[in-house]
C-alpha positions as CSV (number, residue, x, y, z in Angstrom):
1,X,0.7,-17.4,-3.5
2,X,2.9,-15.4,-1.2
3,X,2.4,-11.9,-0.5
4,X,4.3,-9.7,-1.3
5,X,4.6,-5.6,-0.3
6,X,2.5,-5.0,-3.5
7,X,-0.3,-7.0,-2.6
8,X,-0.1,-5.5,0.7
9,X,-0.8,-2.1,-0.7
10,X,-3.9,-3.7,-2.4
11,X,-5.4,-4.9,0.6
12,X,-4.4,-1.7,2.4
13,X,-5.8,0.3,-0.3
14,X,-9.1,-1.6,-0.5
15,X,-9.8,-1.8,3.3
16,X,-9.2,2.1,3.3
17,X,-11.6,2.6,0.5
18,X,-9.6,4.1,-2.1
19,X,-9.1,3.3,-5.4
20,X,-6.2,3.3,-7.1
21,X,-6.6,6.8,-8.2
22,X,-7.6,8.3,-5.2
23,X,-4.9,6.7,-3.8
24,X,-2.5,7.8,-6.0
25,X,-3.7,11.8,-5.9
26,X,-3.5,11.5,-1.6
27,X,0.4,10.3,-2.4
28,X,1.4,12.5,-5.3
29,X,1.9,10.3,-8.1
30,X,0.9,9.3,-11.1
31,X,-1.6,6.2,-11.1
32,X,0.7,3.9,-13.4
33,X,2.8,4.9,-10.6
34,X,1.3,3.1,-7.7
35,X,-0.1,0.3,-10.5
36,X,3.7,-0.5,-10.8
37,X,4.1,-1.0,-7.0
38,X,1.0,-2.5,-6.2
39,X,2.4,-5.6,-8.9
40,X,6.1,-5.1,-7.5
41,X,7.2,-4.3,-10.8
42,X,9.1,-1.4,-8.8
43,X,10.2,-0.7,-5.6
44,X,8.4,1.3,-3.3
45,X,10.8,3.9,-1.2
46,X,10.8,4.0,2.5
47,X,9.3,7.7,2.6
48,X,6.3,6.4,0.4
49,X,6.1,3.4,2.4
50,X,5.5,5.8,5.4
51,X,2.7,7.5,3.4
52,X,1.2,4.8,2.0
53,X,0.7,3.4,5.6
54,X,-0.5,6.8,6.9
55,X,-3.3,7.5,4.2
56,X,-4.6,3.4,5.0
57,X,-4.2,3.6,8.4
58,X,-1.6,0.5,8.4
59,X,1.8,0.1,9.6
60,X,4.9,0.7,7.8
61,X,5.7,-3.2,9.0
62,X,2.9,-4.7,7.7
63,X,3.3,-3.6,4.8
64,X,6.8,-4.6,4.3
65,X,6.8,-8.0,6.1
66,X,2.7,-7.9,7.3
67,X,4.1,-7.3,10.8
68,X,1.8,-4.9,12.9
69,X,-1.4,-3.1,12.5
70,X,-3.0,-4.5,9.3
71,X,-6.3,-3.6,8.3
72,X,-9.1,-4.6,10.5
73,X,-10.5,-7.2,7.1
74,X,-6.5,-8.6,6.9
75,X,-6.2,-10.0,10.0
């Protein structure tokens, strides 16, 4: 299976301990919200991307193309 930005935010989410909806409160959204990214059902914008990295403690690269800093499990 190839992975995709949406499973990247699952990993990223997991490895930083949060669940979805802690996750989701820390970015502002609703939880159906990041559900929709996380199976790339929508796309995830570039600002959000940015937060989404900052909250896991990943970079924005990895988890567009899982270039850079992943989490410490992912590598």
């Amino acid at each position: 299976m190839e992975e995709t930005i949406g499973t990247r935010i699952i990993r990223a989410r997991a490895a930083s301990g949060h669940s979805q909806a802690e996750l989701a409160v820390a970015l502002d959204v609703a939880p159906a919200t990041l559900g929709r990214w996380e199976r790339d059902a929508t796309e995830v914008g570039s600002a959000t991307l940015g937060r989404i990295a900052e909250v896991c403690g990943v970079d924005v690269a990895w988890l567009l193309d899982g270039r850079g800093r992943a989490p410490r499990w992912a590598k």
